[in-house]
C-alpha positions as protocol buffer text, in pm:
chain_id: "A"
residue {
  index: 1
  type: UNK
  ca { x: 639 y: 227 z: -1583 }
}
residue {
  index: 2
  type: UNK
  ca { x: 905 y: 355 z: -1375 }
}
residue {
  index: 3
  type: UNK
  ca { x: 711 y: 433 z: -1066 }
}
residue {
  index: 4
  type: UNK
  ca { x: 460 y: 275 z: -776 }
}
residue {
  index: 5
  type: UNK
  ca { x: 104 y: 416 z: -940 }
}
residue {
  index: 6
  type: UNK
  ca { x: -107 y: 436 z: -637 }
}
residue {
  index: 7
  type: UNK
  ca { x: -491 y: 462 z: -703 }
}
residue {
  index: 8
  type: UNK
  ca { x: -601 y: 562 z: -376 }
}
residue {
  index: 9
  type: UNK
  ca { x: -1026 y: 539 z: -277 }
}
residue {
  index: 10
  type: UNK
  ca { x: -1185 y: 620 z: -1 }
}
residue {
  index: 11
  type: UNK
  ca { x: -1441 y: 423 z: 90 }
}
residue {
  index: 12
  type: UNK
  ca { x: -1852 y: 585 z: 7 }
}
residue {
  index: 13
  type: UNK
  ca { x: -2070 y: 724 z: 266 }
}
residue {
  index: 14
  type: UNK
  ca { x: -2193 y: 509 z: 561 }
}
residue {
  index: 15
  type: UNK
  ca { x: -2500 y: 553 z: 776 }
}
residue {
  index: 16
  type: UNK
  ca { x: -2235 y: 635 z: 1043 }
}
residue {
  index: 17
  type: UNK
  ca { x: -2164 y: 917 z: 782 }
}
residue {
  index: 18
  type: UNK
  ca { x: -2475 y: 1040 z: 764 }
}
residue {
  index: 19
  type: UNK
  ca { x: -2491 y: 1029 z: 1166 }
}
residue {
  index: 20
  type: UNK
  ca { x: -2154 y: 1212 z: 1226 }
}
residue {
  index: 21
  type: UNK
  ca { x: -2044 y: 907 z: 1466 }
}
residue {
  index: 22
  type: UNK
  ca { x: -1669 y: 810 z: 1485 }
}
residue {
  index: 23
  type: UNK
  ca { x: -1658 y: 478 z: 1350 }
}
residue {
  index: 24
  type: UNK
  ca { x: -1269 y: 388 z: 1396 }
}
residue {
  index: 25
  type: UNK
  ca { x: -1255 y: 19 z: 1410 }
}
residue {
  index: 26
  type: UNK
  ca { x: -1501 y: -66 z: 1628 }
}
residue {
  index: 27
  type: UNK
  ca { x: -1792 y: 22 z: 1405 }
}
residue {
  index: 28
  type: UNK
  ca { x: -1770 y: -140 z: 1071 }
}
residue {
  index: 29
  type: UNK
  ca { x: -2002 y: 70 z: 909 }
}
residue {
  index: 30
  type: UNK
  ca { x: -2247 y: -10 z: 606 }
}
residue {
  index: 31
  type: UNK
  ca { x: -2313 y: 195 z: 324 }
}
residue {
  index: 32
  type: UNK
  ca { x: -2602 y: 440 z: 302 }
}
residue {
  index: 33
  type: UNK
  ca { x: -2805 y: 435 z: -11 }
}
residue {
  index: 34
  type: UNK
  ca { x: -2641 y: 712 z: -123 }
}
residue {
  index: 35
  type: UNK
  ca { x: -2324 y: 538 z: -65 }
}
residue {
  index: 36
  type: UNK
  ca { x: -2400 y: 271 z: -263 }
}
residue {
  index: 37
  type: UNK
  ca { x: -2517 y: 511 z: -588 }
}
residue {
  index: 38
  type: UNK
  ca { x: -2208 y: 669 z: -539 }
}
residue {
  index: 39
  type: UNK
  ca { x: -1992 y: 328 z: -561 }
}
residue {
  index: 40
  type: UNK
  ca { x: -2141 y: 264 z: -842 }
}
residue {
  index: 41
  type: UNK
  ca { x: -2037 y: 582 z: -998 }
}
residue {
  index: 42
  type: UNK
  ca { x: -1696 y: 519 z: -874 }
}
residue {
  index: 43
  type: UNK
  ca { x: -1691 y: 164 z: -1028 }
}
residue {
  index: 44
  type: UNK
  ca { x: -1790 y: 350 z: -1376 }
}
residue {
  index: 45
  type: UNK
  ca { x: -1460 y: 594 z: -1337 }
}
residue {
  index: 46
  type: UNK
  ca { x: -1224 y: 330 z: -1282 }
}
residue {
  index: 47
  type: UNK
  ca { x: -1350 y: 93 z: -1539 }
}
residue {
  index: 48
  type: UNK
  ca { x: -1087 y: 265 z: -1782 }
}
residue {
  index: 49
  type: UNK
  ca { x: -803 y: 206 z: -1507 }
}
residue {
  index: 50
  type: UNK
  ca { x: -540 y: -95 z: -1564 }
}
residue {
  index: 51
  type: UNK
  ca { x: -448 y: -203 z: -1217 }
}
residue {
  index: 52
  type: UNK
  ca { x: -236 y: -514 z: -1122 }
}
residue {
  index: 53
  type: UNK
  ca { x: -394 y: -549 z: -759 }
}
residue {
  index: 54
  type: UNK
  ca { x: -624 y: -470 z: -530 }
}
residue {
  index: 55
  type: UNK
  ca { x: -589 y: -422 z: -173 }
}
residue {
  index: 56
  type: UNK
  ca { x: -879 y: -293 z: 87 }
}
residue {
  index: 57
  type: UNK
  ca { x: -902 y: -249 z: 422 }
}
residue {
  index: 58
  type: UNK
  ca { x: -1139 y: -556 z: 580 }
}
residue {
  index: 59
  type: UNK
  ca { x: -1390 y: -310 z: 771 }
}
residue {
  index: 60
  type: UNK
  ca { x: -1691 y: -367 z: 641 }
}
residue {
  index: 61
  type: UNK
  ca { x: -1749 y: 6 z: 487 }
}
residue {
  index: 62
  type: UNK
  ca { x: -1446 y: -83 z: 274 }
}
residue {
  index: 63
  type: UNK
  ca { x: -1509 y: -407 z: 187 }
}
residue {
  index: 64
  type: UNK
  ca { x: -1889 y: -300 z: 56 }
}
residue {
  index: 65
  type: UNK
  ca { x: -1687 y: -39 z: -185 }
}
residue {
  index: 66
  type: UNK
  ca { x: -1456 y: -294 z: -279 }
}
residue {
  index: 67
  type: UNK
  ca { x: -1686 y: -530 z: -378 }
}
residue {
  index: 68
  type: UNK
  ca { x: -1920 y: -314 z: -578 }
}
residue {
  index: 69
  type: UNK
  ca { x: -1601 y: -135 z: -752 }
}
residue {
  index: 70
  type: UNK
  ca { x: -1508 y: -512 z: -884 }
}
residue {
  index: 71
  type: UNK
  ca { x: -1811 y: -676 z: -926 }
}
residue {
  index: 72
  type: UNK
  ca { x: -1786 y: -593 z: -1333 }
}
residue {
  index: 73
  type: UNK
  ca { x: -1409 y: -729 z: -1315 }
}
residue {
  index: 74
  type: UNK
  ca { x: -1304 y: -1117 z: -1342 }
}
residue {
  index: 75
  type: UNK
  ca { x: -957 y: -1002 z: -1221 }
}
residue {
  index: 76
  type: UNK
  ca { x: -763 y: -898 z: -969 }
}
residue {
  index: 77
  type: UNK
  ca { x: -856 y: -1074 z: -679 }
}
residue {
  index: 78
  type: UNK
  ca { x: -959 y: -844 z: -366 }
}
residue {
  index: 79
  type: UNK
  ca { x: -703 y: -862 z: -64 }
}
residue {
  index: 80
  type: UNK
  ca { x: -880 y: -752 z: 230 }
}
residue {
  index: 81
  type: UNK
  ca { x: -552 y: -628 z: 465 }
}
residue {
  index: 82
  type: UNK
  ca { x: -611 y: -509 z: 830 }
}
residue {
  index: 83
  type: UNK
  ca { x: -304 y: -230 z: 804 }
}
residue {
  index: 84
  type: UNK
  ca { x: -521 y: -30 z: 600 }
}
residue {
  index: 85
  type: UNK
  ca { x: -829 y: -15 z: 858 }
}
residue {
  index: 86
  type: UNK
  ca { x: -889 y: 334 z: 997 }
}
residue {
  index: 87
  type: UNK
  ca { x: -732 y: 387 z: 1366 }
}
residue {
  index: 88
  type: UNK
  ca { x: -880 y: 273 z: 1617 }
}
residue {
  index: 89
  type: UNK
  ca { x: -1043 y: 590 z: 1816 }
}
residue {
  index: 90
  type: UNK
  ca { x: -1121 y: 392 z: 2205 }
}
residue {
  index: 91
  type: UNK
  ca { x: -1366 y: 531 z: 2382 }
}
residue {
  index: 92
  type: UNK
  ca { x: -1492 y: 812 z: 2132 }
}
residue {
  index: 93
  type: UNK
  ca { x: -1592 y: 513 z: 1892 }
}
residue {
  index: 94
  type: UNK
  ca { x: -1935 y: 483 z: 1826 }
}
residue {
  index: 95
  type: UNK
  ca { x: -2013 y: 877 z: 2005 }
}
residue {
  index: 96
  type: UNK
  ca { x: -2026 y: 1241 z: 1826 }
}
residue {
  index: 97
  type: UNK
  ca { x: -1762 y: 1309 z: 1550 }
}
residue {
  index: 98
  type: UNK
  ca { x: -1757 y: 1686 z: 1717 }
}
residue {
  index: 99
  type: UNK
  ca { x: -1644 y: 1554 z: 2075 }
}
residue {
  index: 100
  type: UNK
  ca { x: -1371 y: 1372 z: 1946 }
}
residue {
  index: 101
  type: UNK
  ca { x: -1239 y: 1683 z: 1742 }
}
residue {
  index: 102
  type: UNK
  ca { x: -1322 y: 1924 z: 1986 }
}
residue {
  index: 103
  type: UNK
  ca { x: -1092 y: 1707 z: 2224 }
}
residue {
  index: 104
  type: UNK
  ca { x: -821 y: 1766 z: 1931 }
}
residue {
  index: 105
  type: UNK
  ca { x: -847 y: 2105 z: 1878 }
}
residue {
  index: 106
  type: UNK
  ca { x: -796 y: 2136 z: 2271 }
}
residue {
  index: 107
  type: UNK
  ca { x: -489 y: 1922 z: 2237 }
}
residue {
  index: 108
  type: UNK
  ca { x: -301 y: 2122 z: 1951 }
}
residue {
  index: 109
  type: UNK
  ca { x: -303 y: 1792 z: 1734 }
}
residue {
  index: 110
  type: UNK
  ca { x: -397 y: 1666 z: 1400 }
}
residue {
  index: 111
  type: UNK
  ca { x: -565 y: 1377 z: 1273 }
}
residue {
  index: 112
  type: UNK
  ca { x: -267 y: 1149 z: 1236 }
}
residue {
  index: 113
  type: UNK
  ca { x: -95 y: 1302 z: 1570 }
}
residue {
  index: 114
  type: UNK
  ca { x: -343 y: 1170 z: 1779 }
}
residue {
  index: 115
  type: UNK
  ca { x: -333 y: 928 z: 2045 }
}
residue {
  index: 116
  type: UNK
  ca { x: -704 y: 882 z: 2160 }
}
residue {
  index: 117
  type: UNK
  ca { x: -758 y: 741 z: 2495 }
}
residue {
  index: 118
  type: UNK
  ca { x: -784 y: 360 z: 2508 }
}
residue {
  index: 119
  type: UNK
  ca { x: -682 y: 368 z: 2096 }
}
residue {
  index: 120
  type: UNK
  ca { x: -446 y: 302 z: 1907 }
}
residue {
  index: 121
  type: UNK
  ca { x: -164 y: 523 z: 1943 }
}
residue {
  index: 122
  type: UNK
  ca { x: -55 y: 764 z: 1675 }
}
residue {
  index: 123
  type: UNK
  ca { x: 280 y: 572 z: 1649 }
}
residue {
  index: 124
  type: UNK
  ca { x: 134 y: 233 z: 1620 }
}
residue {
  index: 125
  type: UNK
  ca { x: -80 y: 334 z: 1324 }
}
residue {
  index: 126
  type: UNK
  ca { x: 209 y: 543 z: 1147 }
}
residue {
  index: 127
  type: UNK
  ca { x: 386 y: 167 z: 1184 }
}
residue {
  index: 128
  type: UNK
  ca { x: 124 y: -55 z: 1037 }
}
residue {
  index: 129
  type: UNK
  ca { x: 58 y: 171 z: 737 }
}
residue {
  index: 130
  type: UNK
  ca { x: 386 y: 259 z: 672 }
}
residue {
  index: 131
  type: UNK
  ca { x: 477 y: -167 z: 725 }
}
residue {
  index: 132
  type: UNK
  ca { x: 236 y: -188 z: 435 }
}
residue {
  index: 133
  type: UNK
  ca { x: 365 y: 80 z: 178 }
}
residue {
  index: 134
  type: UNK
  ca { x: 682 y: -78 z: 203 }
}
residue {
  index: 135
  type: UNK
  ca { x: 572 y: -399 z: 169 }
}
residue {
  index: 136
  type: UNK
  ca { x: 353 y: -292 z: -182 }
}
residue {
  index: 137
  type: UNK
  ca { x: 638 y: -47 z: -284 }
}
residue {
  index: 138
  type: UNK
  ca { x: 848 y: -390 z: -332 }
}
residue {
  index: 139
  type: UNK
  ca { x: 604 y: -599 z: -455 }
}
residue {
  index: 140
  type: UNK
  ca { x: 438 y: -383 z: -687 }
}
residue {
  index: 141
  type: UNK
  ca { x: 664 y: -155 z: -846 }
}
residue {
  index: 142
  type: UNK
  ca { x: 672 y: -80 z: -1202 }
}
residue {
  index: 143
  type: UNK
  ca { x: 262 y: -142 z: -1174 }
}
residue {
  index: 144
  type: UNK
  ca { x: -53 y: 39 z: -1048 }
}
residue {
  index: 145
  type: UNK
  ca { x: -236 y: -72 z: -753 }
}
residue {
  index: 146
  type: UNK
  ca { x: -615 y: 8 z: -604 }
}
residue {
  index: 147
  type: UNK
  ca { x: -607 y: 106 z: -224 }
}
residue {
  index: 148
  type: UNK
  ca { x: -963 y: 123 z: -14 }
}
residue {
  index: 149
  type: UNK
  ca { x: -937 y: 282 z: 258 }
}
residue {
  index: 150
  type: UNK
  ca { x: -995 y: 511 z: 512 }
}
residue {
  index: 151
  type: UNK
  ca { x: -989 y: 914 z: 615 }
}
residue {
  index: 152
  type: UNK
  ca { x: -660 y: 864 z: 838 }
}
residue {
  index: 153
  type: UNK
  ca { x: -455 y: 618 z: 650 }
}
residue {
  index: 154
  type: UNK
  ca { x: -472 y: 851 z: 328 }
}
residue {
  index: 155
  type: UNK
  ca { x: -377 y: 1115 z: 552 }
}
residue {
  index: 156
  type: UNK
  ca { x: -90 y: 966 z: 639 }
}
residue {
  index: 157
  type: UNK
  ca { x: 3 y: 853 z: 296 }
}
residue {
  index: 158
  type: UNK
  ca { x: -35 y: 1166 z: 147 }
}
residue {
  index: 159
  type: UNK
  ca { x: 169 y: 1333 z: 449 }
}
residue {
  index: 160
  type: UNK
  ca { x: 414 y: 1086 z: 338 }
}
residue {
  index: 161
  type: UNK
  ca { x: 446 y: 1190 z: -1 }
}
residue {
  index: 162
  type: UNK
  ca { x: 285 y: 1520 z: -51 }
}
residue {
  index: 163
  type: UNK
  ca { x: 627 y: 1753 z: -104 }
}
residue {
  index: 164
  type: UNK
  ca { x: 511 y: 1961 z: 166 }
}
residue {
  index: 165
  type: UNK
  ca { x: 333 y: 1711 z: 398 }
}
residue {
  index: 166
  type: UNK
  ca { x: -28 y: 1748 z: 495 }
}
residue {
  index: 167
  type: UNK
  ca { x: -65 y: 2072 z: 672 }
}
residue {
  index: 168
  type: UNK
  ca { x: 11 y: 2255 z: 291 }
}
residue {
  index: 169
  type: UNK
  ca { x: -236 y: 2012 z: 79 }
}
residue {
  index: 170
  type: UNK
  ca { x: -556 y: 2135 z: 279 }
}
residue {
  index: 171
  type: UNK
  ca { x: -753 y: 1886 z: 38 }
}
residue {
  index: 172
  type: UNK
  ca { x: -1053 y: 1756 z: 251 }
}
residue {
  index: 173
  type: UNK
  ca { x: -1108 y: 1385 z: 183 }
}
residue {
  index: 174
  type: UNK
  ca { x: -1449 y: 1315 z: 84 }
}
residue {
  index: 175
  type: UNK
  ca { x: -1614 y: 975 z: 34 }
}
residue {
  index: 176
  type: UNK
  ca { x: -1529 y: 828 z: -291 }
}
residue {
  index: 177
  type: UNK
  ca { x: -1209 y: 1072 z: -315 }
}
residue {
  index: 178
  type: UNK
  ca { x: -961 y: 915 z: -561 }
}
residue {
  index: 179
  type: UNK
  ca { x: -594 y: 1036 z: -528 }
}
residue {
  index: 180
  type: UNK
  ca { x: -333 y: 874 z: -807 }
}
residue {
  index: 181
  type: UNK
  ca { x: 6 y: 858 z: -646 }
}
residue {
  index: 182
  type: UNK
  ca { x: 311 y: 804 z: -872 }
}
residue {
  index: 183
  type: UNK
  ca { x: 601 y: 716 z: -636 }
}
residue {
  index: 184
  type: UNK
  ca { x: 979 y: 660 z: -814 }
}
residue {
  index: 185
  type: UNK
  ca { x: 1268 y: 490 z: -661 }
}
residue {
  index: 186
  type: UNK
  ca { x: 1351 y: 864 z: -494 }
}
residue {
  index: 187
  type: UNK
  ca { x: 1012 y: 896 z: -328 }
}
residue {
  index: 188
  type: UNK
  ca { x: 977 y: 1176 z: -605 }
}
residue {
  index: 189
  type: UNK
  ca { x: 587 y: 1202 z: -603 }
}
residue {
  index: 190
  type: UNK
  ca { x: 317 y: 1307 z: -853 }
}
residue {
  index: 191
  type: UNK
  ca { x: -45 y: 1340 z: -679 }
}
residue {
  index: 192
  type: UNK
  ca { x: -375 y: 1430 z: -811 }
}
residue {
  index: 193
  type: UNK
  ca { x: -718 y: 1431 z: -639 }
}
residue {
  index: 194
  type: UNK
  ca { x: -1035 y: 1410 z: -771 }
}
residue {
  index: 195
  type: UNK
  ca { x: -1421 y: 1389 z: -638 }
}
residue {
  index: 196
  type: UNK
  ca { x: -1740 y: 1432 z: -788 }
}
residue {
  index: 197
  type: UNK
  ca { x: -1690 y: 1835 z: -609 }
}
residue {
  index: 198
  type: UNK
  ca { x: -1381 y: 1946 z: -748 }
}
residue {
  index: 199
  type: UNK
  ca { x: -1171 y: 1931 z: -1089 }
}
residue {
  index: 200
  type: UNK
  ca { x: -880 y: 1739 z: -1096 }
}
residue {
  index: 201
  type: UNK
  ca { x: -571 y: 1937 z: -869 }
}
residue {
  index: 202
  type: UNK
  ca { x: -219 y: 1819 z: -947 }
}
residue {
  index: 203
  type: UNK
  ca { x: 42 y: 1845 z: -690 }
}
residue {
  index: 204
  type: UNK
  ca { x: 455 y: 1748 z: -831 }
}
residue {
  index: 205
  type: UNK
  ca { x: 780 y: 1727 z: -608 }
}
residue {
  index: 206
  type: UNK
  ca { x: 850 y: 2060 z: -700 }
}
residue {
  index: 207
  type: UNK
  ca { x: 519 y: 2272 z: -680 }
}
residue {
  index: 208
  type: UNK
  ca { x: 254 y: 2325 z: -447 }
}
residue {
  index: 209
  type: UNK
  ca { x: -101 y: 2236 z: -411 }
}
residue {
  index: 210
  type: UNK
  ca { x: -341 y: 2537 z: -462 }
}
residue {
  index: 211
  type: UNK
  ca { x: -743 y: 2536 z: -438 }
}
């Protein structure tokens, strides 16, 4: 293999989900029943996938759908790595989703522009997830790796990679979304997404997504 083959999961629906809270850092978050089915299904998918690690944020939504997703395999261990938690969101944490994106839409941001008040800035969390791709770009490459995770650290992956950043994928991601990322020594990208809702969508360096 002569690329990085990222597997890419975010984690299943949480009560917090369900709720439409902001859980950020501050709220773990536990898988809903339905969250847990739908692991399971996810588990199923990837039992045909050859990976040579496994790396998952250490909130607890994450480490639920890491857990279940391995529970059938002997190996690769788990890493549970703090880079890949979701940002922390301050004082919106734990309150209505709409308040905090009503407070973005007033702003003129996006979801990985934002600097939420008493959170983690948007610069901080660009630097811890992009500390960790380069980390696993040099460890890994030449293999395919599992990445659990959150909303905002795939959105900043994929506005890393995606040939025309985030703004032109428009690809909501869902719990349980899988995006495969093949990454060559260029940065040259190949991208698909895929959820129990839509067929597979392919996305190269050189064409666009469309939905």
């Amino acid at each position: 293999m002569s690329s990085l083959k990222l597997i890419i999961i975010r984690h299943w629906r949480t009560l917090g989900n369900d709720e439409r809270i902001v859980q950020g850092q501050g709220w773990p978050g536990r898988l809903s029943l339905k969250g847990k089915e739908q692991a399971k299904v996810l588990a199923g998918l990837l039992r045909q996938e050859q990976f040579e690690a496994v790396y998952s944020s250490d909130l607890g939504r994450a480490v639920e759908t890491a857990k279940i997703i391995m529970r059938e395999r002997e190996r690769p261990d788990i890493v549970f790595d703090s880079r890949l938690r979701e940002q922390c969101f301050g004082v919106y944490e734990g309150g209505p989703l709409i308040t905090m994106i009503r407070r973005m839409r007033r702003m003129k941001v996006g979801p990985i522009d934002f600097n939420p008040q008493m959170g983690e800035s948007a610069v901080d969390f660009h630097s811890r997830v992009n500390n960790f791709l380069g980390e696993i770009k040099a460890k890994h490459f030449g293999k395919a790796i599992v990445l659990i995770t959150h909303t905002n650290v795939i959105n900043i992956i994929l506005d890393k990679y995606s040939p025309a950043g985030l703004k032109a994928l428009k690809v909501p991601i869902t719990n349980g979304s899988i995006i495969k990322i093949n990454i060559n020594r260029l940065d040259q990208t190949k991208i698909e997404f895929m959820d129990n809702v839509r067929p597979t969508v392919c996305v190269s360096d050189t064409t666009s997504l469309k939905i």
